[in-house]
SERO-4910 file (N, C-alpha, C, O; in steps of 0.05 Angstrom, whole numbers):
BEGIN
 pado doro    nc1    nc2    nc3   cac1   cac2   cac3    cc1    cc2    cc3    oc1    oc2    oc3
  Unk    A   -209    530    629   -224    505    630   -229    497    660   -211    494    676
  Unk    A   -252    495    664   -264    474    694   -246    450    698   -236    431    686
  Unk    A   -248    462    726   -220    434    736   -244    398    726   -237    375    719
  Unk    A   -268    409    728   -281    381    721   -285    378    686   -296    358    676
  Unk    A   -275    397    672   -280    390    639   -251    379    639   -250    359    624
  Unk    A   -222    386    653   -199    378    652   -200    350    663   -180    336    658
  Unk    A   -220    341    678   -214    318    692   -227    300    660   -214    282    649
  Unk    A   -245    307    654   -269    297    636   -246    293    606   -244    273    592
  Unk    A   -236    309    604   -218    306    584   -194    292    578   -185    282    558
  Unk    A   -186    294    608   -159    278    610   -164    247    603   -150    233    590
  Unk    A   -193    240    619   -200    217    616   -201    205    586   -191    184    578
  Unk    A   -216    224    570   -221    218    537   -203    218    537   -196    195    535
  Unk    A   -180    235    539   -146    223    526   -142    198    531   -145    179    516
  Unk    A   -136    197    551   -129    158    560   -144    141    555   -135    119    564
  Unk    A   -169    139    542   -192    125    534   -190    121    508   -186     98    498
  Unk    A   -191    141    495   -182    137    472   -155    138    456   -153    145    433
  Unk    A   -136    132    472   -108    136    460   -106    167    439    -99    165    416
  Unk    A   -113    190    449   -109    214    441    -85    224    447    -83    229    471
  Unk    A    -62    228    431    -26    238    426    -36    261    430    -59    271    430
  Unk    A     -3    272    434    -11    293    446    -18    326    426    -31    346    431
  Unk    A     -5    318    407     -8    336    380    -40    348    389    -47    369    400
  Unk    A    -57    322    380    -82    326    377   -110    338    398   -134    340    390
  Unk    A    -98    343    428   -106    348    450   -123    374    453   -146    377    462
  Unk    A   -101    395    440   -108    428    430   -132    424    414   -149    442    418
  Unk    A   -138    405    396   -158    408    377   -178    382    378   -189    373    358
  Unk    A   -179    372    409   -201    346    403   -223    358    398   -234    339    387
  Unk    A   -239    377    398   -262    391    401   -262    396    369   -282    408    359
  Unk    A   -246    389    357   -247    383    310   -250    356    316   -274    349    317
  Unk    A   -232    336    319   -235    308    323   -264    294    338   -268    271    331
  Unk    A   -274    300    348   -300    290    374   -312    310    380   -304    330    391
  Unk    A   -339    304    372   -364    323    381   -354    329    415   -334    319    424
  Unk    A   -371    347    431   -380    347    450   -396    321    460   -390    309    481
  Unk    A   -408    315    449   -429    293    461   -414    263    456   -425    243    466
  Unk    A   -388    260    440   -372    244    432   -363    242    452   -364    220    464
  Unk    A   -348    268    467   -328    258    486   -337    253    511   -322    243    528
  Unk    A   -366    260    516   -375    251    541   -393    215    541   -401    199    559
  Unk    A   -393    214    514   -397    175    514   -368    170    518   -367    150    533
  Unk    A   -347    177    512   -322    164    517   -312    161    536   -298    141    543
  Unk    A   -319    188    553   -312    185    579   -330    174    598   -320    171    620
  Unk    A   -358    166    595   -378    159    608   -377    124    614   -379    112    636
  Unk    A   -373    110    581   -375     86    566   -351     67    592   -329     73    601
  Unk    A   -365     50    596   -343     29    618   -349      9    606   -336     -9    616
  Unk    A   -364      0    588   -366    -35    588   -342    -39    560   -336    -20    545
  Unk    A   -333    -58    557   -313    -62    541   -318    -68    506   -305    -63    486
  Unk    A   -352    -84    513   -376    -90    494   -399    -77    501   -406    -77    525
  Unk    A   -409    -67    488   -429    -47    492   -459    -52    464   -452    -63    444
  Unk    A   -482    -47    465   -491    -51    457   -520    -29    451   -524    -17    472
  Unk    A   -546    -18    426   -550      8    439   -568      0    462   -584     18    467
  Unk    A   -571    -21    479   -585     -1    504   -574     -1    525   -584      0    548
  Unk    A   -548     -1    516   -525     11    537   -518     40    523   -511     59    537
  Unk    A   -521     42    496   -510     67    496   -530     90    504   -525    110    517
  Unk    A   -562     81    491   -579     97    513   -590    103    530   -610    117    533
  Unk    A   -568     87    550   -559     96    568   -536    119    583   -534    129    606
  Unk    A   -527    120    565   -506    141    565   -515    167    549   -505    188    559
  Unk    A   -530    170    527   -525    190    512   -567    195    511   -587    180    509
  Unk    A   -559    229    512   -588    238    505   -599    235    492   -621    226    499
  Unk    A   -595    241    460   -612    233    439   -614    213    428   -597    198    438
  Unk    A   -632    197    405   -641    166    400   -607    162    397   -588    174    386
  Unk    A   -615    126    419   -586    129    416   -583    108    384   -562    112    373
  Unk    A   -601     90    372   -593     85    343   -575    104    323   -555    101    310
  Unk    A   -590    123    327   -576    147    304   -553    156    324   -536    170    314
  Unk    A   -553    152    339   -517    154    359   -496    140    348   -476    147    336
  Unk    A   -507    109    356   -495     92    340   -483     91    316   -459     86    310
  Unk    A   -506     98    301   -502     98    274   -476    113    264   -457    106    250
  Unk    A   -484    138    276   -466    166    270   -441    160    281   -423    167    266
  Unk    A   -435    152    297   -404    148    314   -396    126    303   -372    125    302
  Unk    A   -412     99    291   -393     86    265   -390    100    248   -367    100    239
  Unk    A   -408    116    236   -398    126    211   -368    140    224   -349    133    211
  Unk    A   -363    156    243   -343    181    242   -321    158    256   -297    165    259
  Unk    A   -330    126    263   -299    123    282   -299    126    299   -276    123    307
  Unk    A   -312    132    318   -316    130    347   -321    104    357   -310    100    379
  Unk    A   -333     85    348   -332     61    362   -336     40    331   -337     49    308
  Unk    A   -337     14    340   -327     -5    322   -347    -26    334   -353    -30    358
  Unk    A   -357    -43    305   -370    -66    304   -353    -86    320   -330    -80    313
  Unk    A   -350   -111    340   -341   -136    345   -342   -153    321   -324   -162    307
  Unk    A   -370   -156    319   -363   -186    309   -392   -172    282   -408   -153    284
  Unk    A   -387   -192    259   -401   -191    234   -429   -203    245   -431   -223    259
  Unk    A   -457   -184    232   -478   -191    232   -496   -191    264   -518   -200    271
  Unk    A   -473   -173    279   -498   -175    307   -481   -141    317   -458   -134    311
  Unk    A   -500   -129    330   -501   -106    337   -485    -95    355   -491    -73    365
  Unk    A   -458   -111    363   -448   -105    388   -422    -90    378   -408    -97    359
  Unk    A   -415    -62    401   -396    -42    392   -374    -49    412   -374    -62    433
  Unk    A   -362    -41    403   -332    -29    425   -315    -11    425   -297    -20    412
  Unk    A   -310      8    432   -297     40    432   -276     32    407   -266     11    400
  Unk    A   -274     55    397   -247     45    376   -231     67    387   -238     78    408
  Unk    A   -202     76    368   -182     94    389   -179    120    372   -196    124    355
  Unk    A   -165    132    375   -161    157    361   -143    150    333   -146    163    313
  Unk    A   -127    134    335   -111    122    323   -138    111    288   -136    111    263
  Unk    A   -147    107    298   -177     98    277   -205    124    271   -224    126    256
  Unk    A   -198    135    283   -218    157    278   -194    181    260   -202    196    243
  Unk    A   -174    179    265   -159    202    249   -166    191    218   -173    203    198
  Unk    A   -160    159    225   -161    159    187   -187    161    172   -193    164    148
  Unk    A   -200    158    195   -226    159    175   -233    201    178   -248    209    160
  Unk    A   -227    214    189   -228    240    189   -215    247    166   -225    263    150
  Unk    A   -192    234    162   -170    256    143   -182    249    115   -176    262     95
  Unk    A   -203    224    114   -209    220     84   -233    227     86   -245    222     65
  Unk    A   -246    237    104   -276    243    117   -283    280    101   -297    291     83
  Unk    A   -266    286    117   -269    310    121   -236    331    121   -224    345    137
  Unk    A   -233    325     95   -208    341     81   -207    365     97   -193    371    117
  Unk    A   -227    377     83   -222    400     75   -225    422    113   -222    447    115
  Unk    A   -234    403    135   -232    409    159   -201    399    174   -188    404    195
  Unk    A   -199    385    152   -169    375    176   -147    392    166   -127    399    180
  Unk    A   -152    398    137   -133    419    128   -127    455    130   -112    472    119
  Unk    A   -155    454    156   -147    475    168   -135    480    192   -133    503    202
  Unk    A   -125    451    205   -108    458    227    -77    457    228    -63    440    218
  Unk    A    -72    475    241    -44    480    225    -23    467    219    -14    452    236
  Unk    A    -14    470    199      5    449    184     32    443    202     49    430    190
  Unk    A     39    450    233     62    433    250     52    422    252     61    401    241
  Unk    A     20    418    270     -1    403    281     -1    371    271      2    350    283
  Unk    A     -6    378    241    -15    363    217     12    348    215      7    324    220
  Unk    A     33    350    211     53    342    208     69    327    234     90    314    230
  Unk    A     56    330    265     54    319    283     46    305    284     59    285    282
  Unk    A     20    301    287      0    276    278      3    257    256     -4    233    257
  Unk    A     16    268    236     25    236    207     55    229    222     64    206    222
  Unk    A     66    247    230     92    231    248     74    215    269     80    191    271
  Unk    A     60    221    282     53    198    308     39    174    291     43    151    299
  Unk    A     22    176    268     16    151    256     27    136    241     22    112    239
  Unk    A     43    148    228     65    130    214     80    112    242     84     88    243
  Unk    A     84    126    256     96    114    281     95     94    289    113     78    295
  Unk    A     65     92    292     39     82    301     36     52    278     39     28    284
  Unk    A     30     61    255     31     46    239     54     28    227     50     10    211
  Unk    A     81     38    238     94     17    231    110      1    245    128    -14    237
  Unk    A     95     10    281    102     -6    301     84    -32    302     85    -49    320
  Unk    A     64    -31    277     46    -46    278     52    -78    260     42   -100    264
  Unk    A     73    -69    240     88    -95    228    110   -107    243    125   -101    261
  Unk    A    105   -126    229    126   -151    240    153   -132    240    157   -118    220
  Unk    A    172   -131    262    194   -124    258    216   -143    253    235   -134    241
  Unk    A    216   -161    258    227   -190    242    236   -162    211    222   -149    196
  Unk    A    269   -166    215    269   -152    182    268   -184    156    264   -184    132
  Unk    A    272   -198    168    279   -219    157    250   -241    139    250   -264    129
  Unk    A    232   -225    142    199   -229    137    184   -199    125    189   -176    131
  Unk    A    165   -211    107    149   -190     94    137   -187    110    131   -207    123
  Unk    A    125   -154    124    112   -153    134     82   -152    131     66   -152    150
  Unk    A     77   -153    105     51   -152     88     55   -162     57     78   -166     50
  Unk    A     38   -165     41     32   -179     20     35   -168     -3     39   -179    -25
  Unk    A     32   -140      6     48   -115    -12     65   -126    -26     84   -139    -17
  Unk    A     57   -119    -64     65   -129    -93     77    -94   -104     65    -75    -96
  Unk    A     95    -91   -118     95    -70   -133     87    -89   -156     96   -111   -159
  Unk    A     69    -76   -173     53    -87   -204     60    -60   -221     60    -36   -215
  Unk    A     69    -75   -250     62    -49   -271     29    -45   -279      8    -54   -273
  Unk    A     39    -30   -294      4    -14   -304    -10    -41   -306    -26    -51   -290
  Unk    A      1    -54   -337    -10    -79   -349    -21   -100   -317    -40   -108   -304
  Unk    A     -4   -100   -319     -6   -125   -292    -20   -120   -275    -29   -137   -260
  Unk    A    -27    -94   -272    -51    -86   -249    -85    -84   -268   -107    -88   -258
  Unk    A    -80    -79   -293   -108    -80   -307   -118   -106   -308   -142   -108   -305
  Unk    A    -99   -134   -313    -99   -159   -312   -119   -167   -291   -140   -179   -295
  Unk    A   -108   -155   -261   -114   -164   -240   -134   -152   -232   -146   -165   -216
  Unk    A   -145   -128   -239   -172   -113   -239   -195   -134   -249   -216   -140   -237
  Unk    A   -185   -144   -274   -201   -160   -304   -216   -182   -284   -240   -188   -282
  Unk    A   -193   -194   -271   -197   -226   -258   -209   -225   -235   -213   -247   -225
  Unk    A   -217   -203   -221   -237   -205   -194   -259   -197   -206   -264   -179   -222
  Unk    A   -277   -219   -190   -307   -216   -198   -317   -214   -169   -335   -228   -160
  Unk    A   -303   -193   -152   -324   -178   -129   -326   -151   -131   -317   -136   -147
  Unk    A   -341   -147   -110   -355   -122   -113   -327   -105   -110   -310   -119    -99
  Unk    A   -319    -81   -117   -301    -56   -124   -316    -25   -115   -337    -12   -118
  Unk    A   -291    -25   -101   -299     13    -87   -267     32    -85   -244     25    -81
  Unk    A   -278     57    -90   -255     76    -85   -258     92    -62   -277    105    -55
  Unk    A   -231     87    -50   -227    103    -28   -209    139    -34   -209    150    -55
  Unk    A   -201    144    -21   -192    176    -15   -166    157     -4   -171    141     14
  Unk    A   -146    159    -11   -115    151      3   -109    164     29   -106    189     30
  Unk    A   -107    152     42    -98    169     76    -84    179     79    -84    201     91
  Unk    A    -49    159     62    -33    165     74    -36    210     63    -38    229     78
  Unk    A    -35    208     31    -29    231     28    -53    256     30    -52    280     23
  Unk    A    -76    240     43    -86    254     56    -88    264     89   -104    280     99
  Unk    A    -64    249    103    -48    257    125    -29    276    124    -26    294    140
  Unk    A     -8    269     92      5    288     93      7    309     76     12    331     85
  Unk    A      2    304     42     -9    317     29      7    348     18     -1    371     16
  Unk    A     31    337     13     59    351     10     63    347    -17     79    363    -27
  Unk    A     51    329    -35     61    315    -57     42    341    -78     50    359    -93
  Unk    A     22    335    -72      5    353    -92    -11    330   -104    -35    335   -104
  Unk    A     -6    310   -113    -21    289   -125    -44    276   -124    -48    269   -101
  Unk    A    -60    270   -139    -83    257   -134    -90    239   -105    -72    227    -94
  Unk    A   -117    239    -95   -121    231    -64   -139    206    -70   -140    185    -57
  Unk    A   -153    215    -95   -181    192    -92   -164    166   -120   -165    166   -145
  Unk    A   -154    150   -104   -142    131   -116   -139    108   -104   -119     95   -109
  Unk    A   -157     99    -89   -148     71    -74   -183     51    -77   -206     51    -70
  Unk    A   -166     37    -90   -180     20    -97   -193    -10    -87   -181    -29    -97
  Unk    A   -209    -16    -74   -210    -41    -49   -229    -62    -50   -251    -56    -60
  Unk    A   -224    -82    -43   -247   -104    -51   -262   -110    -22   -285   -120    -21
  Unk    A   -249   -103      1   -249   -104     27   -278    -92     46   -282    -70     57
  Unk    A   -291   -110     45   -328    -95     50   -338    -98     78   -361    -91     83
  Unk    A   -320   -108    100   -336   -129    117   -332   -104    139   -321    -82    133
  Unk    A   -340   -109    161   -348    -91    182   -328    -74    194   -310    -87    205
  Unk    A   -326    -49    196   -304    -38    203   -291    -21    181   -280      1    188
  Unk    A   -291    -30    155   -279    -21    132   -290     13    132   -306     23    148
  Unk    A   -278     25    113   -295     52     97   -318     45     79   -333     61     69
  Unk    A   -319     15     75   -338     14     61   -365      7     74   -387     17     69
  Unk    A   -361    -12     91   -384     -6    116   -395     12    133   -417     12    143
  Unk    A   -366     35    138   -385     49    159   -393     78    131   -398    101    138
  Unk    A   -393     72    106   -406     91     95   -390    107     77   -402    125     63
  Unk    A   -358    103     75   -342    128     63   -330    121     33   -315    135     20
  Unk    A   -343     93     24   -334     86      0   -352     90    -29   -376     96    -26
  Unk    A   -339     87    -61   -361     96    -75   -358     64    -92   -338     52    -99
  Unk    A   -386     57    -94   -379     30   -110   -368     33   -143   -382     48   -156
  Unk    A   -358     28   -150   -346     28   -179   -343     -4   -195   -343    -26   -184
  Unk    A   -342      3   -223   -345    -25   -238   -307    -22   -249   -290     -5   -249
  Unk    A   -311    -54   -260   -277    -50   -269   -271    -34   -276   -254    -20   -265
  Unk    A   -286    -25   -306   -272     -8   -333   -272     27   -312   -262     47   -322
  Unk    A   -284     27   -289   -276     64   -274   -252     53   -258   -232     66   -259
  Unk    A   -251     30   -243   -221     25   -232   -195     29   -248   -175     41   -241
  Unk    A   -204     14   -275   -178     12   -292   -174     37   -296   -150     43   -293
  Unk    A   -194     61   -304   -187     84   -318   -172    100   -297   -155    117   -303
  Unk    A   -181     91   -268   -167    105   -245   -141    106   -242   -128    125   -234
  Unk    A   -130     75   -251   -110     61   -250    -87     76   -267    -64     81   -260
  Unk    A   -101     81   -289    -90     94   -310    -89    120   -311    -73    131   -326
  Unk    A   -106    134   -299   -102    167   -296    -82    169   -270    -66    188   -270
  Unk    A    -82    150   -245    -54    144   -231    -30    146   -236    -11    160   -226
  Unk    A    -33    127   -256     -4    125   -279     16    148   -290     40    156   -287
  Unk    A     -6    155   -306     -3    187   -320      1    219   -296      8    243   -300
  Unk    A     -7    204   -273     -2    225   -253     26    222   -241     39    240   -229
  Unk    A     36    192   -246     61    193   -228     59    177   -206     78    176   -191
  Unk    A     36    162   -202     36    151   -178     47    113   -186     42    104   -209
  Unk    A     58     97   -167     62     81   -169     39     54   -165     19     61   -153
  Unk    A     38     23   -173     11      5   -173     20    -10   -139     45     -9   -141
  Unk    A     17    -15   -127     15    -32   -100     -6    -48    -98    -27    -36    -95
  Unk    A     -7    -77    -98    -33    -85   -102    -26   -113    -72     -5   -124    -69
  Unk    A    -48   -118    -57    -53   -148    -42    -78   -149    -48    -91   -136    -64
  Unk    A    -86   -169    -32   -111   -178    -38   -131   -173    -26   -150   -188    -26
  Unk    A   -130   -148    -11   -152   -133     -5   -155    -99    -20   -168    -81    -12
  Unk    A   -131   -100    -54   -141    -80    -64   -115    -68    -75    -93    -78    -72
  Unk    A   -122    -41    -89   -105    -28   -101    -94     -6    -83   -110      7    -70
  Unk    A    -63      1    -80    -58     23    -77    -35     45    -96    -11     39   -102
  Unk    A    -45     64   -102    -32     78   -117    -12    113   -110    -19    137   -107
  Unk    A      6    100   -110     26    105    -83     56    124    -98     73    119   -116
  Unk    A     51    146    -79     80    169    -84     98    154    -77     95    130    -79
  Unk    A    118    164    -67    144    160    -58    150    169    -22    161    155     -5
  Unk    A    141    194    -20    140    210      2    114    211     24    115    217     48
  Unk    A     93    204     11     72    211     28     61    180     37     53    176     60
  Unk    A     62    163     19     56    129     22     69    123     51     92    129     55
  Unk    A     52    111     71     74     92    101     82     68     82    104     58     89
  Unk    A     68     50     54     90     30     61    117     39     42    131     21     35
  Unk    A    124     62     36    152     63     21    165     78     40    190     77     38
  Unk    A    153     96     62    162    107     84    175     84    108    196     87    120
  Unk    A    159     64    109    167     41    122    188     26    106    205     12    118
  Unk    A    188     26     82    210     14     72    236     26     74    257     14     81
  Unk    A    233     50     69    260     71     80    269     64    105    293     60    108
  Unk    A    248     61    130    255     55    157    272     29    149    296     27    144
  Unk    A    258     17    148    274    -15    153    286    -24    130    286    -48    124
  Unk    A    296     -6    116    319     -8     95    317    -40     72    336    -52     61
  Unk    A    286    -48     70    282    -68     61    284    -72     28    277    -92     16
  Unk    A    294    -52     17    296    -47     -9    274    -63    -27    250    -59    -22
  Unk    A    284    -84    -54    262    -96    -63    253   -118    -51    237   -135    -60
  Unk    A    265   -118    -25    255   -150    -16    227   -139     -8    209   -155    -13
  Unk    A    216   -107      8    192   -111     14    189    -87      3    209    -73      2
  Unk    A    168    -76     -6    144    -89    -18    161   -100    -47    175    -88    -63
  Unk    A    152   -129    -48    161   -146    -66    152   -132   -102    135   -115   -110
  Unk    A    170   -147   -112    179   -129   -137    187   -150   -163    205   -165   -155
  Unk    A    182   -154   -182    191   -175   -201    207   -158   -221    219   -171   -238
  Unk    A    210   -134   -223    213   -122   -244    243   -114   -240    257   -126   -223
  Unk    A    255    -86   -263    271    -84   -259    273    -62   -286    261    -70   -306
  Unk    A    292    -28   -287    289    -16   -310    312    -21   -330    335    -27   -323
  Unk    A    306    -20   -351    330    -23   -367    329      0   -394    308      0   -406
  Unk    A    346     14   -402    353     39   -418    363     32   -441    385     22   -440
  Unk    A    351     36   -468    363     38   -493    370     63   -492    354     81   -492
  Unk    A    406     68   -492    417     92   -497    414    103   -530    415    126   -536
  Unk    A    410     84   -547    409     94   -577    384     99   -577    381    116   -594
  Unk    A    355     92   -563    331    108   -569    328    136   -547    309    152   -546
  Unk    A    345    136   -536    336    156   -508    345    180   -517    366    183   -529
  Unk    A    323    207   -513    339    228   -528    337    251   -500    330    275   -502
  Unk    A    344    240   -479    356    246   -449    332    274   -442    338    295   -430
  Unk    A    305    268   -454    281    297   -447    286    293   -411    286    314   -399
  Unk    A    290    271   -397    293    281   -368    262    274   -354    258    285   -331
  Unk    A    238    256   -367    226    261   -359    221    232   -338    205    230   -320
  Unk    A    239    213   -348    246    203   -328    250    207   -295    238    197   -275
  Unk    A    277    230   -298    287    230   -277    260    254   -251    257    256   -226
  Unk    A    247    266   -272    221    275   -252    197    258   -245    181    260   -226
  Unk    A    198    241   -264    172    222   -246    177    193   -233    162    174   -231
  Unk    A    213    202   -224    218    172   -207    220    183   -183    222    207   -179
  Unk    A    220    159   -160    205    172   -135    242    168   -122    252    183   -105
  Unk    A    257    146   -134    272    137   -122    305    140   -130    324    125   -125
  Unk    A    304    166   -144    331    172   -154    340    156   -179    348    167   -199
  Unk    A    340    140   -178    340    122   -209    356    129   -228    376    118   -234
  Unk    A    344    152   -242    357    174   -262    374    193   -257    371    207   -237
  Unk    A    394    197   -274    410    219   -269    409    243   -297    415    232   -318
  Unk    A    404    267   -301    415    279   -324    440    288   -326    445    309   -314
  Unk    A    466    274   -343    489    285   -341    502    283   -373    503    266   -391
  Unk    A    512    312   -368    532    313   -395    507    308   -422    513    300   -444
  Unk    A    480    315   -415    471    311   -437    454    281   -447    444    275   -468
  Unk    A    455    266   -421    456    232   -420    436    226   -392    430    240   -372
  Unk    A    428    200   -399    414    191   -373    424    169   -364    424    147   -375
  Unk    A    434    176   -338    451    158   -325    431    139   -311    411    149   -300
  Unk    A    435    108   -312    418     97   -299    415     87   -267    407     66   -278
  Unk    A    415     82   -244    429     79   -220    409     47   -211    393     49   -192
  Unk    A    411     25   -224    394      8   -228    392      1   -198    370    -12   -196
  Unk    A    406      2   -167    403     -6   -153    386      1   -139    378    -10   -119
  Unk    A    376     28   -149    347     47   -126    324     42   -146    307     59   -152
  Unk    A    326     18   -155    295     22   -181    294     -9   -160    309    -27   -151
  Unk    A    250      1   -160    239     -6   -147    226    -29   -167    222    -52   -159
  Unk    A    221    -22   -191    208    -42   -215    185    -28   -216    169    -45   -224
  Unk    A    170     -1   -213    141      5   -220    135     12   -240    111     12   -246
  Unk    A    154     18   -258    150     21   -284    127     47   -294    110     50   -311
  Unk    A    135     58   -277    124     93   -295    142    108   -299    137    132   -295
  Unk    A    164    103   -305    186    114   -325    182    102   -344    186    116   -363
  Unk    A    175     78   -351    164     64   -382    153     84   -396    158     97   -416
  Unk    A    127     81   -370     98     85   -379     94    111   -402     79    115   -421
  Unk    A    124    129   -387    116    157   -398    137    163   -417    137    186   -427
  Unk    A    156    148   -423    180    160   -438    166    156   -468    153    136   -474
  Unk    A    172    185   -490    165    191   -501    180    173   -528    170    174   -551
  Unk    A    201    159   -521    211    142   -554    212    116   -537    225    100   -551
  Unk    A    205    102   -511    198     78   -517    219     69   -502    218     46   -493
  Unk    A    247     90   -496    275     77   -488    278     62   -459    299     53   -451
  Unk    A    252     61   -444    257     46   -419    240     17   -425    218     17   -436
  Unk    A    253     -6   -416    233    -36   -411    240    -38   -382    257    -26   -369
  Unk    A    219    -58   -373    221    -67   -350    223    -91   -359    212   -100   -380
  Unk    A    236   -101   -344    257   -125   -351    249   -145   -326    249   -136   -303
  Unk    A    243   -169   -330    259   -185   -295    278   -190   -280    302   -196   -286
  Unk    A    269   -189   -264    292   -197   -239    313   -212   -249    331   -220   -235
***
């Protein structure tokens, strides 16, 4: 490399908060012509006839294209003014962008990069352990179709980040459900699909049946593993058990209907179940309340109970 593409580069690193995982491979992450607006770009607000000023071709469709991918970010709702966004924001919209490109760089790489964003992302909550850091609900099935029923705004599905960051689980990706439309979103710069209730609920419910857990605030659904999810990964960090993500529920076992098939103890994320001696041991203190051990036991022998 030219001591001046090294200079040119180093700069896009520090410009755009580029870790170091991702350095080897910015040239997947950022066009060519990406990284020389990045490194070019000095105003803090920028607008396009600043950017065509910087960039050769129309710079509208510049614009355009570098919100869509994450390269730079709306200010403010309803007027045209940008501002660089960081790498930290262009990964997520890549990893749900363009799968099937990020899943060819190699899996330390890949596994470097969801360690630097989880990082990233949960240096971003309140560390106060003593406070929710977010609004984050665990909901059962029912209780999440309820809450589907009762919003009368517009509804879109996203591609899940987290386990399309890491993507270890095997499980369904296109499951996230969002009411969240305003500038900046996946749904503004282009990566969302609009959907009506009764395709949310069915989503909700082929979720279910997959094993995935309900997570709901009020900017949407998430339908969430155990391993690949940041907020149950963050919950592990800060050892917040049911206090965060908040939880009303609770499992409870009829040993006279349970005929110990075990299928429990494979679709809990959190140890819960035990198979012993023929029996299912219950370990009520690692149950989260999501209630897809209900969902799926074949005689009925699990309720979720309250707190």
């Amino acid at each position: 490399m030219k001591e001046t593409d090294k200079r040119m580069s180093q700069i896009v690193f520090e410009k755009f908060g580029v870790p170091e995982a991702a350095k080897a491979y910015i040239d997947v992450f950022l066009t060519k012509q990406e990284q020389d607006f990045v490194e070019k770009v000095e105003k803090e607000v920028f607008d396009v006839h600043d950017i065509a000023l910087l960039v050769r071709e129309e710079a509208e469709a510049f614009a355009a294209s570098a919100y869509h991918r994450g390269i730079i970010s709306l200010v403010e709702e309803g007027k045209q003014w940008y501002r660089l966004n960081n790498f930290y924001g262009r990964l997520d919209i890549f990893v749900i962008s363009e799968q099937e490109r990020y899943r060819r760089i190699p899996e330390d790489v890949r596994r470097s990069l969801d360690d630097w964003y989880f990082a990233e992302y949960d240096k971003s909550l309140n560390q106060d352990l003593r406070v929710r850091p977010t609004s984050d609900e665990i909901l059962l099935l029912d209780e999440v179709v309820a809450f589907i029923d009762k919003q009368e705004r517009p509804v879109y599905l996203n591609y899940c980040d987290c386990r399309s960051l890491t993507g270890d689980c095997g499980l369904p990706t296109r499951t996230c459900i969002t009411y969240k439309n305003g500038i900046n979103t996946f749904v503004h710069r282009g990566h969302s699909e609009e959907i009506d209730k009764e395709r949310a609920k069915e989503i909700v419910r082929k979720a279910d049946q997959a094993g995935l857990m309900h997570t709901v605030n009020p900017n949407g659904i998430c339908n969430c593993c155990g391993d690949c999810c940041y907020l149950f990964r963050s919950q592990r960090r800060r050892n917040s058990g049911v206090f965060w993500p908040a939880t009303k529920h609770i499992v409870s076992l009829d040993q006279g209907a349970c005929i110990a098939c075990g299928k429990c103890v494979r679709r809990c994320h959190f140890g819960v179940f035990e198979k012993r001696d023929r029996k299912i041991i219950v370990h009520e203190e690692n149950c989260v309340g999501c209630g897809i051990c209900a969902t799926a036991c074949p005689k009925q022998a699990l309720k979720m109970k309250g707190r």
